[in-house]
Each structure stands twice: as structure tokens, then as C-alpha cells.
N, CA, C and O atoms as a DFTB+ gen file, in Angstrom:
692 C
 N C O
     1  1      -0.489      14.673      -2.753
     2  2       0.379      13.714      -2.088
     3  2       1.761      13.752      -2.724
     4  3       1.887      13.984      -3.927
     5  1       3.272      13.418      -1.557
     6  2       4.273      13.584      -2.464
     7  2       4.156      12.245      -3.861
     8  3       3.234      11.432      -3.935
     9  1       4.997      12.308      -4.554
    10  2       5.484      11.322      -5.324
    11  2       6.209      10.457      -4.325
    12  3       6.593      10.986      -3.282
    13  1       6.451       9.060      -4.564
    14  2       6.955       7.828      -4.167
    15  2       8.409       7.549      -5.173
    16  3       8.631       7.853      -6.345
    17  1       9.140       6.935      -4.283
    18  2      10.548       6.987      -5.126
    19  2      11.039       5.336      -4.710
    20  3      11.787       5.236      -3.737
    21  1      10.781       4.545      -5.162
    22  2      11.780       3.200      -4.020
    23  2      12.369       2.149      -5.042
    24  3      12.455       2.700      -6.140
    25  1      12.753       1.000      -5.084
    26  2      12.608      -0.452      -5.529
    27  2      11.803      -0.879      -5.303
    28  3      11.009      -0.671      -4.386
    29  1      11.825      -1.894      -6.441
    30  2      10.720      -3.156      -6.851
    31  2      10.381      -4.326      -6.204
    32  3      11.206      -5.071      -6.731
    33  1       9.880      -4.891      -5.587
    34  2       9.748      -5.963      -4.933
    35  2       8.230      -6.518      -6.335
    36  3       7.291      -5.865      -6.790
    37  1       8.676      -7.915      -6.572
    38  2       7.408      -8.252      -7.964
    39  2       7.213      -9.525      -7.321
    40  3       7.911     -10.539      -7.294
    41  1       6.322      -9.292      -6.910
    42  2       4.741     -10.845      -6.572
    43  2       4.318     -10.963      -7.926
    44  3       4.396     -10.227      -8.909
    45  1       3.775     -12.265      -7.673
    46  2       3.019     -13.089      -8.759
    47  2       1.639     -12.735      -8.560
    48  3       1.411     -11.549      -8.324
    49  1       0.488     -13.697      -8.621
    50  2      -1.028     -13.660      -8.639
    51  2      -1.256     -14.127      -7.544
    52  3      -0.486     -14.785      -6.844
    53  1      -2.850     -13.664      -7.223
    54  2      -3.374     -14.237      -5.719
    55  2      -2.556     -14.320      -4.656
    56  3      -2.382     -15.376      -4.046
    57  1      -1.856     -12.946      -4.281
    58  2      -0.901     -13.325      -3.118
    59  2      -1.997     -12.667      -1.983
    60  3      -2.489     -11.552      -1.807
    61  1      -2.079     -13.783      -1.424
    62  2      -3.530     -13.451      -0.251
    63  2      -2.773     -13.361       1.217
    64  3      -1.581     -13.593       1.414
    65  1      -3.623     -13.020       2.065
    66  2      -2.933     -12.047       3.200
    67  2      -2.540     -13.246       4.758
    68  3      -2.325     -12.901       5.920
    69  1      -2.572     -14.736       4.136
    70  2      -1.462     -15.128       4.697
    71  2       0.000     -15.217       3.921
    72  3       1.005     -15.825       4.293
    73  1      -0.130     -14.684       3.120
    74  2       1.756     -14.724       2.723
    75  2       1.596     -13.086       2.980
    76  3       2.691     -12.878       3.502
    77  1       0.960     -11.843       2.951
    78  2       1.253     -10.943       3.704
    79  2       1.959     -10.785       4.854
    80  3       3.043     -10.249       5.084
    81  1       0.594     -11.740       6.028
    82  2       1.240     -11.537       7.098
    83  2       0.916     -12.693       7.568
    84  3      -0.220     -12.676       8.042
    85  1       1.608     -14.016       7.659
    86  2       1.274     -15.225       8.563
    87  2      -0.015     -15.219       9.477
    88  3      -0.346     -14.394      10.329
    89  1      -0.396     -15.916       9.224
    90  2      -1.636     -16.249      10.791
    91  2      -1.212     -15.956      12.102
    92  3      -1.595     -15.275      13.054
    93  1      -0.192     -16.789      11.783
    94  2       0.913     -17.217      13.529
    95  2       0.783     -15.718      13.863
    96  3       0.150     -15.371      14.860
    97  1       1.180     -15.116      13.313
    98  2       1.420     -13.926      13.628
    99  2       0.092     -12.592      14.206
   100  3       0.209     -11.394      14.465
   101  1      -1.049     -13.500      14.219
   102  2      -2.198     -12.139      14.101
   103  2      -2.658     -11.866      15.408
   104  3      -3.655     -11.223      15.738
   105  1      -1.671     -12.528      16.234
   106  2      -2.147     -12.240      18.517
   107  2      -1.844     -11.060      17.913
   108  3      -2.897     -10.624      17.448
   109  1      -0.905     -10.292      17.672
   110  2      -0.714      -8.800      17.574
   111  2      -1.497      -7.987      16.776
   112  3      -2.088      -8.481      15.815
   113  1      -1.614      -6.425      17.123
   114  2      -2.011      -5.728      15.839
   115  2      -1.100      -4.805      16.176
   116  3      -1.274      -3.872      15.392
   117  1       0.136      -4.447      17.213
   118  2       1.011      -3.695      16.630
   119  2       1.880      -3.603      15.453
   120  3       2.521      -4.568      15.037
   121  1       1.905      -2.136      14.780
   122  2       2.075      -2.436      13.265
   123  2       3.741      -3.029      13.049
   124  3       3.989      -3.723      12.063
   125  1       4.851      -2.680      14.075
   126  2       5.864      -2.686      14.441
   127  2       6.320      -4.058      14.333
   128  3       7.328      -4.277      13.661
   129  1       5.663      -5.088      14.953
   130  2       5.995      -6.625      15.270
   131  2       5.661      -7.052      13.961
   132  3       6.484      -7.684      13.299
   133  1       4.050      -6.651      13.327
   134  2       3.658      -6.972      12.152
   135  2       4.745      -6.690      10.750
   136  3       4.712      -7.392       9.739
   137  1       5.439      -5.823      10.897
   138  2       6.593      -5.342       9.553
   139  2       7.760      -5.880       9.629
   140  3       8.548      -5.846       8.683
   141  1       8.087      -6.590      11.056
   142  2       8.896      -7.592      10.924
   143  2       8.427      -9.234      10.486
   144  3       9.244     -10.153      10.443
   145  1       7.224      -9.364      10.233
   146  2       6.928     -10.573       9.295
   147  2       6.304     -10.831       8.079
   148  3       5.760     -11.848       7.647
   149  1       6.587      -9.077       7.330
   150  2       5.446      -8.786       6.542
   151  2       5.956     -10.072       5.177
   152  3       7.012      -9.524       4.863
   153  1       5.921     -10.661       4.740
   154  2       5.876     -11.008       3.359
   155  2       7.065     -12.374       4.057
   156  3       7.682     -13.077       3.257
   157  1       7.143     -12.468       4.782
   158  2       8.187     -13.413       5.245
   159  2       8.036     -14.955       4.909
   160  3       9.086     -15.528       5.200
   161  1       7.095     -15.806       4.402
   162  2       7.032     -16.846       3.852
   163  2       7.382     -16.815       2.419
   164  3       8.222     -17.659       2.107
   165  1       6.900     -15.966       1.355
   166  2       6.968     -15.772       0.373
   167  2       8.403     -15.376       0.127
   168  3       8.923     -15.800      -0.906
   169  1       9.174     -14.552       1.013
   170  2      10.444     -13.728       1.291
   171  2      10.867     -13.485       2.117
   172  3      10.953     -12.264       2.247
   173  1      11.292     -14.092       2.974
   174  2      11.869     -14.559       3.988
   175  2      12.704     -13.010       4.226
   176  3      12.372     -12.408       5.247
   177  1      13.813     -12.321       3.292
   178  2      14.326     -11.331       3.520
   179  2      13.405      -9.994       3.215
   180  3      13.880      -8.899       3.514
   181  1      12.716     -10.035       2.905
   182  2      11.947      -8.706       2.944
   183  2      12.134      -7.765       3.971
   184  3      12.726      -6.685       3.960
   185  1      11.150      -8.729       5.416
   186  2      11.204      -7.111       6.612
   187  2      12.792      -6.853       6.570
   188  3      12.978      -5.664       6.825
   189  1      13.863      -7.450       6.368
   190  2      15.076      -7.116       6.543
   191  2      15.639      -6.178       5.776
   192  3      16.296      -5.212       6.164
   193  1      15.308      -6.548       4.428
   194  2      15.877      -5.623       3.570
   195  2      14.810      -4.543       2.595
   196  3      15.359      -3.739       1.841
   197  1      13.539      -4.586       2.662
   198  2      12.879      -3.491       2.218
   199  2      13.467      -1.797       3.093
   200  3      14.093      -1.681       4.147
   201  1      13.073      -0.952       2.363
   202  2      13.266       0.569       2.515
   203  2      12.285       1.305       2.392
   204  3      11.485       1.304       1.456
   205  1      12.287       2.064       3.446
   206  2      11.075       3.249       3.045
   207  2      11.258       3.414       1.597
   208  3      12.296       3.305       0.944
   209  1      10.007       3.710       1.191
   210  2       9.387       4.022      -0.180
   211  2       9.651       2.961      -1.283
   212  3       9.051       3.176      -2.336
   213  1      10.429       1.866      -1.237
   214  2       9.859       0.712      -1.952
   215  2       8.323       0.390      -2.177
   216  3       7.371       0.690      -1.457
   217  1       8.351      -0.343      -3.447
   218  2       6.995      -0.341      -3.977
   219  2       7.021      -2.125      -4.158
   220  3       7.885      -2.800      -4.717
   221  1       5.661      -2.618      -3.425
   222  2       5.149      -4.116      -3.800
   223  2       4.865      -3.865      -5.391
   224  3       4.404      -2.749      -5.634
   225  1       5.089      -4.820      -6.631
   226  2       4.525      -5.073      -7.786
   227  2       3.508      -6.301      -7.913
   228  3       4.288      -7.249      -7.815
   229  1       2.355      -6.800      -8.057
   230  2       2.004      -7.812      -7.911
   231  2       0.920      -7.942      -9.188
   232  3       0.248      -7.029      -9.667
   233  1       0.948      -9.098      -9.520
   234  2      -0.002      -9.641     -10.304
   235  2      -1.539      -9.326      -9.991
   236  3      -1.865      -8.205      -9.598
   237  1      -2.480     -10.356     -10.177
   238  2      -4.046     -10.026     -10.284
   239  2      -4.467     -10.470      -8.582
   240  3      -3.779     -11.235      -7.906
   241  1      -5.412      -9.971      -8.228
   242  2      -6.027     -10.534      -7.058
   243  2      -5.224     -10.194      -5.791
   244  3      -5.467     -10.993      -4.886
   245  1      -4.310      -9.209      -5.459
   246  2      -3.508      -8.905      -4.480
   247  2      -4.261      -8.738      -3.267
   248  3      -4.984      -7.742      -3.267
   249  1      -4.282      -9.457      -2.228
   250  2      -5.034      -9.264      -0.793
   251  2      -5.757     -10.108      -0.925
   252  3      -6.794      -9.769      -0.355
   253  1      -5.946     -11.823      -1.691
   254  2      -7.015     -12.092      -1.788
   255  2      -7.255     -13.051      -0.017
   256  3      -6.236     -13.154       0.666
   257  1      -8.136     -13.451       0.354
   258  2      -8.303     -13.995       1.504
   259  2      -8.802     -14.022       2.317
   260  3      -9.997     -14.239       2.118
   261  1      -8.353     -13.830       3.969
   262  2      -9.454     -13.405       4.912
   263  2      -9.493     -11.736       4.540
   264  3      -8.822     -11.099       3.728
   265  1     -10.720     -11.241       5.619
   266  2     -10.758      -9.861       5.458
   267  2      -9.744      -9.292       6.400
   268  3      -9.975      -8.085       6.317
   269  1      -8.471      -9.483       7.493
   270  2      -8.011      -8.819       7.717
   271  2      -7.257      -7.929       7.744
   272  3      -6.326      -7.979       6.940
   273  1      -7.367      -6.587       8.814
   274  2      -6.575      -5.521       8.122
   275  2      -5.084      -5.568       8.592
   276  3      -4.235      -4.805       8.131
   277  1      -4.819      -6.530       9.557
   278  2      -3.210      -6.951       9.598
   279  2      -2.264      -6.602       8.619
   280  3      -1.218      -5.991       8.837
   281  1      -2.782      -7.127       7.220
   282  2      -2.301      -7.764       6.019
   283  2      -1.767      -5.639       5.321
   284  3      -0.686      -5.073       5.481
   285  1      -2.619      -5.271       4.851
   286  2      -2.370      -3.599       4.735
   287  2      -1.200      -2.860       5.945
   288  3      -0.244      -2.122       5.706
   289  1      -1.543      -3.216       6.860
   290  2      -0.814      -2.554       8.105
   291  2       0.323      -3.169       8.639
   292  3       0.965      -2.830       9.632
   293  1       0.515      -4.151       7.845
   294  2       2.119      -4.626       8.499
   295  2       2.467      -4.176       6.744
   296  3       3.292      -3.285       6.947
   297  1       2.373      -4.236       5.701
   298  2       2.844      -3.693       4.644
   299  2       3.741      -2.352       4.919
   300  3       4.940      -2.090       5.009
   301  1       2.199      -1.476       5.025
   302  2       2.680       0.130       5.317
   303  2       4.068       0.079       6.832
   304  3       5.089       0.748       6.992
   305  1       3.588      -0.766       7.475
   306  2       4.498      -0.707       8.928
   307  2       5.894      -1.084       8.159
   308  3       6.860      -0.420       8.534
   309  1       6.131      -2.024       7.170
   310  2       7.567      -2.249       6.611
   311  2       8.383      -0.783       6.048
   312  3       9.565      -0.440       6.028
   313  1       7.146      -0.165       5.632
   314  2       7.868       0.876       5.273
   315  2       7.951       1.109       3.238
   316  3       8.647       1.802       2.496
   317  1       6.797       0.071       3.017
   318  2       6.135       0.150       1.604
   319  2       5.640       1.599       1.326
   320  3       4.899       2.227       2.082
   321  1       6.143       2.049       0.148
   322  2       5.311       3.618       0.049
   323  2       4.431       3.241      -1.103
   324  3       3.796       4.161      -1.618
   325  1       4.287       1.979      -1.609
   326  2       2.805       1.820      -2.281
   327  2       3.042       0.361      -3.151
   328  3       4.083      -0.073      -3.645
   329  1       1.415      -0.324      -3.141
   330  2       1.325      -1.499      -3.637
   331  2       0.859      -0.911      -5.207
   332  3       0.177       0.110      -5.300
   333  1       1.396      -1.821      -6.627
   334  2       1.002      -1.415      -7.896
   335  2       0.830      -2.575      -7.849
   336  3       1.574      -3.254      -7.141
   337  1      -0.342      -3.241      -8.686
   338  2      -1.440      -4.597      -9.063
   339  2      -1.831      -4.410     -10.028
   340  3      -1.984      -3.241     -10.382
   341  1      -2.174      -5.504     -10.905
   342  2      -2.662      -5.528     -11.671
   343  2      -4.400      -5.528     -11.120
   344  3      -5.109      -4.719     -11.718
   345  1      -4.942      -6.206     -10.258
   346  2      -6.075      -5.970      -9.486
   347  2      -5.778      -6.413      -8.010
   348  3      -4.781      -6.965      -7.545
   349  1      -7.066      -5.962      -7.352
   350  2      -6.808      -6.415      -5.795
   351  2      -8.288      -6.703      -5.267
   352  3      -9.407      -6.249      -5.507
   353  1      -7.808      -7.569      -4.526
   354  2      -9.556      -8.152      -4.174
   355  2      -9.774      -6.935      -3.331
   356  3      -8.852      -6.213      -2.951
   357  1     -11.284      -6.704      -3.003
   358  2     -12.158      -5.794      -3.022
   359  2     -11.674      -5.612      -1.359
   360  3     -11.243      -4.534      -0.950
   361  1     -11.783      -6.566      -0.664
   362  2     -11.577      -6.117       1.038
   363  2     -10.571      -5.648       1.094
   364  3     -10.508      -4.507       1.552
   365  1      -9.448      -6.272       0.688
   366  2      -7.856      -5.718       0.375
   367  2      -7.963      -4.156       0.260
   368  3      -7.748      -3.303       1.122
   369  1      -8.432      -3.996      -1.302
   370  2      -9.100      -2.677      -1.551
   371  2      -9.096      -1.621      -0.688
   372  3      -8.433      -0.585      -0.741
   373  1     -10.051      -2.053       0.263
   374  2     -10.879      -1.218       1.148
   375  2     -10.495      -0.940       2.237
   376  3     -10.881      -0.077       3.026
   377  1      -9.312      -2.061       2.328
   378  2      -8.693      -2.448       3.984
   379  2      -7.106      -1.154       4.068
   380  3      -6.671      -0.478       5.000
   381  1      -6.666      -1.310       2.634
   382  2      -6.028      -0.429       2.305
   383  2      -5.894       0.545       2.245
   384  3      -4.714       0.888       2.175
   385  1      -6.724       1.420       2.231
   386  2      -7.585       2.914       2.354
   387  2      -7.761       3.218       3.399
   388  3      -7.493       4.327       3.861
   389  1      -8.249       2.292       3.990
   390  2      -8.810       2.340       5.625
   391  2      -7.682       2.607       6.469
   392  3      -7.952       3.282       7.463
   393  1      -6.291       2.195       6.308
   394  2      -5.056       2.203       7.317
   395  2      -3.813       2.987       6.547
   396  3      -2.619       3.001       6.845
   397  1      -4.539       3.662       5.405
   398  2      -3.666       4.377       4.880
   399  2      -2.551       4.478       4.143
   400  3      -1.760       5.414       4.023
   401  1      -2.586       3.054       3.504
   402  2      -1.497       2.139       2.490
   403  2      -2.062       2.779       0.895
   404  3      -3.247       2.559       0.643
   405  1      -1.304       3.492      -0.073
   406  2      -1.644       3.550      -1.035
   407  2      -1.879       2.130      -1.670
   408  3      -1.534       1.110      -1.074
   409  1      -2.429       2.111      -2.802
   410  2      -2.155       0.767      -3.932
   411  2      -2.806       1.516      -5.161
   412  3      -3.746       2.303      -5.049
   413  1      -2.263       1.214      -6.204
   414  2      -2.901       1.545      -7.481
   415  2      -2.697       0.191      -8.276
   416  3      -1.644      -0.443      -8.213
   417  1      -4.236      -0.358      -9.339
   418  2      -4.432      -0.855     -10.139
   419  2      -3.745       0.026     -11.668
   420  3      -4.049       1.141     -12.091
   421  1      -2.844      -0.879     -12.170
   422  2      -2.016      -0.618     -13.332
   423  2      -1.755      -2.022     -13.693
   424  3      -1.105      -2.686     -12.886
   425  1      -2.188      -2.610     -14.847
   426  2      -2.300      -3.573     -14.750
   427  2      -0.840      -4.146     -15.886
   428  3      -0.133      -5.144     -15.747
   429  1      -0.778      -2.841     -17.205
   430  2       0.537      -2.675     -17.808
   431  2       1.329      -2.839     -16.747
   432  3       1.533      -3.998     -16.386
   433  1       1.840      -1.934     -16.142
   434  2       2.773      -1.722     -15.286
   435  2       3.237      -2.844     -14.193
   436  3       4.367      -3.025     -13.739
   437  1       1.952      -3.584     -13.889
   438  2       2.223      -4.446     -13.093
   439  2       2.566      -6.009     -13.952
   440  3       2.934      -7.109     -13.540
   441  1       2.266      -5.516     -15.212
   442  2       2.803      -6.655     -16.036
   443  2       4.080      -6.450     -16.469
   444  3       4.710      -7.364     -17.001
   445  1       4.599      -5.219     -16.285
   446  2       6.134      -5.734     -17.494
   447  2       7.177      -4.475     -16.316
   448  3       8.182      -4.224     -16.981
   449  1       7.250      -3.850     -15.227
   450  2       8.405      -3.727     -14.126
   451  2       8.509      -5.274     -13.586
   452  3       7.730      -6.193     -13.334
   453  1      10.062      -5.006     -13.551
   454  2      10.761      -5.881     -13.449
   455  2      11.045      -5.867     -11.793
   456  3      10.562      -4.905     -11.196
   457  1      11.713      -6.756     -11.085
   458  2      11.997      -6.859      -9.906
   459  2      13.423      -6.032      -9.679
   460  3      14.259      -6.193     -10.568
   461  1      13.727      -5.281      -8.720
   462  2      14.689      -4.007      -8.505
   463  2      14.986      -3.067      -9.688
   464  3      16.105      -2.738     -10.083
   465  1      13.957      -2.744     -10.116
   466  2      13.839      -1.655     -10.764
   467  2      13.409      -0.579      -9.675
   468  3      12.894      -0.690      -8.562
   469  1      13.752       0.318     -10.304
   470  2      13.597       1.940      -9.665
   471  2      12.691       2.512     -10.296
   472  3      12.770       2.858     -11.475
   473  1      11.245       2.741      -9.173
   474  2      10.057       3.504     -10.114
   475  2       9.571       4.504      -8.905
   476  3       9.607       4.312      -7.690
   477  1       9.136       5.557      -9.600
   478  2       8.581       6.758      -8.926
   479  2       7.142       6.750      -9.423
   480  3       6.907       6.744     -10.632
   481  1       5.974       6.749      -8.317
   482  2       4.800       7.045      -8.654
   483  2       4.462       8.462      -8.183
   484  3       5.078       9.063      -7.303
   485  1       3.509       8.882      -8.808
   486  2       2.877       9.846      -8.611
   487  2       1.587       9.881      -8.486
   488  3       0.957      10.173      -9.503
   489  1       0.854       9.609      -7.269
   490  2      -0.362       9.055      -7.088
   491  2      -1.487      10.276      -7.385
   492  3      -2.547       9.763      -7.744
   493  1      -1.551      11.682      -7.339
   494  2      -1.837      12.501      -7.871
   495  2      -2.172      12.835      -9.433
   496  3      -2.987      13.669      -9.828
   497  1      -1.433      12.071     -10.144
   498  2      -1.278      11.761     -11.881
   499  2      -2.091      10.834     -12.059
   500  3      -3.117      10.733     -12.732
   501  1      -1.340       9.920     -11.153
   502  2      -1.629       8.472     -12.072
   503  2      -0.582       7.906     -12.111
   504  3      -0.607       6.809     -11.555
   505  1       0.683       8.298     -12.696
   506  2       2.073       8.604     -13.366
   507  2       2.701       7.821     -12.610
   508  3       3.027       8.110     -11.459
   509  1       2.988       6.526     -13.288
   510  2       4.426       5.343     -12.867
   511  2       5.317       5.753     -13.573
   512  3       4.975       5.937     -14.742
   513  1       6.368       5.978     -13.322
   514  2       7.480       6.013     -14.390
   515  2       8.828       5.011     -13.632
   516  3       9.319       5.162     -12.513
   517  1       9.127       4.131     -14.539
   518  2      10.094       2.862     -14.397
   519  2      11.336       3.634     -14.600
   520  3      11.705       3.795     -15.763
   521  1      12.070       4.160     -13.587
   522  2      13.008       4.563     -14.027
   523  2      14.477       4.066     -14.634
   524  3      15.290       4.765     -15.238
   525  1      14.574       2.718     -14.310
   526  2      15.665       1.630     -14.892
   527  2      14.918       1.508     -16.265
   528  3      15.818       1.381     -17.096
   529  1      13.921       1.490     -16.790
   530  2      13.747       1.679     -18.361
   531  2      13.478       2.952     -18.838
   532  3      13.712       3.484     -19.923
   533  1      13.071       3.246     -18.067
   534  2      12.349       4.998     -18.665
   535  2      11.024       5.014     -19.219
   536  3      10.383       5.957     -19.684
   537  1      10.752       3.895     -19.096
   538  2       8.825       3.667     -19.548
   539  2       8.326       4.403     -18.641
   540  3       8.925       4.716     -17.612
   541  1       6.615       4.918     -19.082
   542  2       6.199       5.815     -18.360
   543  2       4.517       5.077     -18.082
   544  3       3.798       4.914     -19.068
   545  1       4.278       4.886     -17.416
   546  2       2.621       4.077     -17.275
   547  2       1.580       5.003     -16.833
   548  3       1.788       5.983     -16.119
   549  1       0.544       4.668     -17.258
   550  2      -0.911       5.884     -16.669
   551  2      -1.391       4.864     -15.954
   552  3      -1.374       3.685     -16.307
   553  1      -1.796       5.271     -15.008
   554  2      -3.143       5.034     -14.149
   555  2      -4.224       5.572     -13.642
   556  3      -4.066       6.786     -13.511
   557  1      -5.433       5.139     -13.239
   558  2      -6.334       5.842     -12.835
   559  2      -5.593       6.938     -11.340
   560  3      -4.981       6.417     -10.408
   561  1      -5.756       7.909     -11.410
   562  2      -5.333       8.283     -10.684
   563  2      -6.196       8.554      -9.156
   564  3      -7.399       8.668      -9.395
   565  1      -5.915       8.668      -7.844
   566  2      -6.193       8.795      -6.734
   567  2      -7.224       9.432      -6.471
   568  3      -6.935      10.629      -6.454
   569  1      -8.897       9.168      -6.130
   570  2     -10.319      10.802      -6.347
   571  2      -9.414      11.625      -4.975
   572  3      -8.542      11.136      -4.257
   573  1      -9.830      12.615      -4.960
   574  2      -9.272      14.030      -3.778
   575  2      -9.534      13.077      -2.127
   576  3      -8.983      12.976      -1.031
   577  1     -10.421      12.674      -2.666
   578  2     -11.346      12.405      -1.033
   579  2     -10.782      11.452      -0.429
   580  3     -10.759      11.297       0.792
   581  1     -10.036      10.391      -1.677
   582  2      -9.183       9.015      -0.857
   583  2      -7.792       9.500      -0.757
   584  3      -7.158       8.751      -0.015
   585  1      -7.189      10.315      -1.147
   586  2      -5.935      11.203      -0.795
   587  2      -5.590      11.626       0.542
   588  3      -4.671      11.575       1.360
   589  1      -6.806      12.083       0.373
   590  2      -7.443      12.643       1.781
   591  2      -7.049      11.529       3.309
   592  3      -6.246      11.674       4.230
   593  1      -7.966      10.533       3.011
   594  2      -7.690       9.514       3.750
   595  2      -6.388       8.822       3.866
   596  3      -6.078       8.148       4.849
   597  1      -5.518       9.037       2.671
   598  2      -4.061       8.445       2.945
   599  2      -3.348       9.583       3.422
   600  3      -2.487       9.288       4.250
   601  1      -3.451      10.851       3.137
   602  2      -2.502      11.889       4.121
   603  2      -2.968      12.020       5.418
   604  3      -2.191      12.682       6.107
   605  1      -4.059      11.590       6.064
   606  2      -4.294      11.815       7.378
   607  2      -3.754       9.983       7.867
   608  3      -3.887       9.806       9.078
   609  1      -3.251       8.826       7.156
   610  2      -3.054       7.864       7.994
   611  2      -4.261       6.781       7.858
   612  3      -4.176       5.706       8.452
   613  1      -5.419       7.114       7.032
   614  2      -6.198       6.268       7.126
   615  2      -7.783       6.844       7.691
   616  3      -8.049       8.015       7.964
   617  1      -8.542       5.885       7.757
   618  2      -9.785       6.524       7.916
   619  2     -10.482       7.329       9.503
   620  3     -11.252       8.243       9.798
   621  1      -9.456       6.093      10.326
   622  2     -10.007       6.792      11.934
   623  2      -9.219       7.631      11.929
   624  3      -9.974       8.589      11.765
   625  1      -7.724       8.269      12.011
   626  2      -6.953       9.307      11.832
   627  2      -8.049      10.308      10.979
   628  3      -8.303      11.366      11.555
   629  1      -8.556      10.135       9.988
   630  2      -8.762      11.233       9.555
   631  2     -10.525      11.486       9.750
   632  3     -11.159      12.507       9.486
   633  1     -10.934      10.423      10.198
   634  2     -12.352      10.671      11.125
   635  2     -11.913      11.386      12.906
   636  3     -12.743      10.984      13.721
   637  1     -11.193      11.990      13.329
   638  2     -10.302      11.878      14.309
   639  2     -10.019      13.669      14.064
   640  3     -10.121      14.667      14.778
   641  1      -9.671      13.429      12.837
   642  2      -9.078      15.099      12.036
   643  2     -10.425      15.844      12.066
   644  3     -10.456      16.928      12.649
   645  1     -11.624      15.325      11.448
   646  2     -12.207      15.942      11.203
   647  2     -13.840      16.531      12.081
   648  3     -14.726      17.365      11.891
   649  1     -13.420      15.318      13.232
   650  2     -14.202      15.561      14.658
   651  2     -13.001      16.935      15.603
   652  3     -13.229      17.871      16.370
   653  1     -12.317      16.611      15.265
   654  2     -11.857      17.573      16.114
   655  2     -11.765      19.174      15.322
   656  3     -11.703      20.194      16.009
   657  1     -11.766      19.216      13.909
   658  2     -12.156      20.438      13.463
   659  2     -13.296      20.797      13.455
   660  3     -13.504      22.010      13.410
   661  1     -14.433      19.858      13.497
   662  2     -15.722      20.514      13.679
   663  2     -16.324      20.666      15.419
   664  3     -17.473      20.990      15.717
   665  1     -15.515      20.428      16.133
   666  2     -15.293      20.852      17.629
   667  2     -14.797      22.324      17.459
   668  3     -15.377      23.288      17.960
   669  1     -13.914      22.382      16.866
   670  2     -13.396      24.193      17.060
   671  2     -14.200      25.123      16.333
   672  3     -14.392      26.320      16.548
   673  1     -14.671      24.314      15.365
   674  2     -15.770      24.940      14.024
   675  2     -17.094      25.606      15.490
   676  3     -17.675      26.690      15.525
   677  1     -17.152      24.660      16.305
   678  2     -18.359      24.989      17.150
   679  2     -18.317      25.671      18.108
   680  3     -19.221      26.352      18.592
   681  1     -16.615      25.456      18.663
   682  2     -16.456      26.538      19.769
   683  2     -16.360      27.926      19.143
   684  3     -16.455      29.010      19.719
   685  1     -16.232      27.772      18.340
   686  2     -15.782      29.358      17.482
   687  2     -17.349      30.335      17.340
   688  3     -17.431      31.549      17.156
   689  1     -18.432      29.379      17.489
   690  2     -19.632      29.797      16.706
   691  2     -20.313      30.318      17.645
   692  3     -21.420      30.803      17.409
């Protein structure tokens, strides 16, 4: 996967997936409408002023709440190139993977980057590096197979990829 290059956006603890993405907001699941309200109680300027490849920083318990996958998919729809946590509740987790939003548990890292700092991950490593300090953080890094699932977009994209290669796998045979 490439490396990630953006600013800091730094949440606190338990930011659960109505300050993600409002309730009001869940008639939709286009991701488009959703990234214009992503974080908008908590930060009102966010969908406005986030940038591709900005990175969420957040404390413990990130996603905690209902199970929906709104909350992941209006993130990625803002144009987040990855959530760093100190932890994330487990559906969050899973919901994340599923629609193709990186996040890495770093729990250093998510304790001491600062808000508009400039950090490049390298989800392949592990490798945070804060570039407004020059600190360098490890993390567990990404297994092949969930990589996998974030370069194809998520899990039906890449259940999608891999029905249709074993269709040609068969016409071929």
C-alpha cells in the first residue's frame, strides 16, 4: 500500500459514531452526502476543511457505539487517508476493513501527535513518522490479507475482484 502523507486532526476518547456521523443524517448511505457531515458536531469545520490524506488521531475506544457502517464510510468519503487510535471498539474495527478505511492502533503515537502536525504513515511497516517533530512510532503493522481488502475498497469490492477472477480462472479451464 502507498504511504499516507496529510495533517492531524486529534480526538479525545470514546468518540462513538454519532459524533462521526450524526443520526439525523443516516436516511442516506451515499458516501458523498455522508463526508459532508462527517465529524460535524464535534467540528463543525472538518467536511470543509479536511484534505485528502489527512489523518484522524484519537484517543481509546474510537467507533464506540451503534454498529453502523455510515460512521467508517463517511470518514473515508471526507477524504481521511487513515484513522491512528490508541484503541477502537471492535465493530468500528471491523466496520473499517469492511469499507476500506485504514486505522491503526498506536497507542504512543496516538498519545503524544499533536493537532496539525504533519505525519506520514506507512501502513506496510507499521511506520508513523511525525514529521513536525521528527519522532518516529512503530506499529503493528497491516497482515497481507487486510491490505488486500483496503486496496480493492473494502470487502464486497474485493469479494467482487475475486468472483470475477475465478470466473475467468474457469472460462480459461
Amino acid at each position: 500500500m502507498a504511504k499516507i502523507k496529510g495533517r492531524v486532526w486529534k480526538f479525545g476518547n470514546d468518540i462513538d459514531t454519532d459524533v462521526i456521523i450524526p443520526a439525523r443524517y443516516l436516511n442516506t448511505s451515499d458516501p458523498e452526502e455522508l463526508a459532508k457531515h462527517c465529524m460535524e458536531d464535534a467540528r463543525p469545520e472538518f467536511a470543509e476543511e479536511v484534505r485528502p490524506g489527512d489523518v484522524i488521531v484519537a484517543g481509546k475506544n474510537f467507533g464506540c457505539g451503534s454498529s453502523r457502517e455510515h460512521a467508517p464510510i463517511a470518514i473515508k468519503a471526507s477524504g481521511v487517508g487513515c484513522v491512528i487510535a490508541e484503541s477502537f471498539a471492535r465493530i468500528f474495527y471491523r466496520n473499517a476493513f469492511n469499507t476500506g478505511l485504514l486505522i491503526l492502533e498506536a497507542p504512543e503515537a496516538a498519545q503524544e501527535i499533536e493537532e496539525g502536525h504533519e505525519v506520514e504513515v506507512d501502513p506496510d511497516t507499521g511506520i508513523i513518522k511525525d514529521l513536525t517533530t521528527g519522532k518516529t512510532y512503530k506499529c503493528q503493522p497491516i497482515p497481507p490479507f487486510m491490505r488486500e481488502l483496503l486496496k480493492d475498497g473494502g470487502l464486497i469490492p474485493h469479494i467482487q475482484k475475486r468472483y470475477a477472477q475465478r470466473q475467468l480462472e474457469d472460462e480459461a479451464s
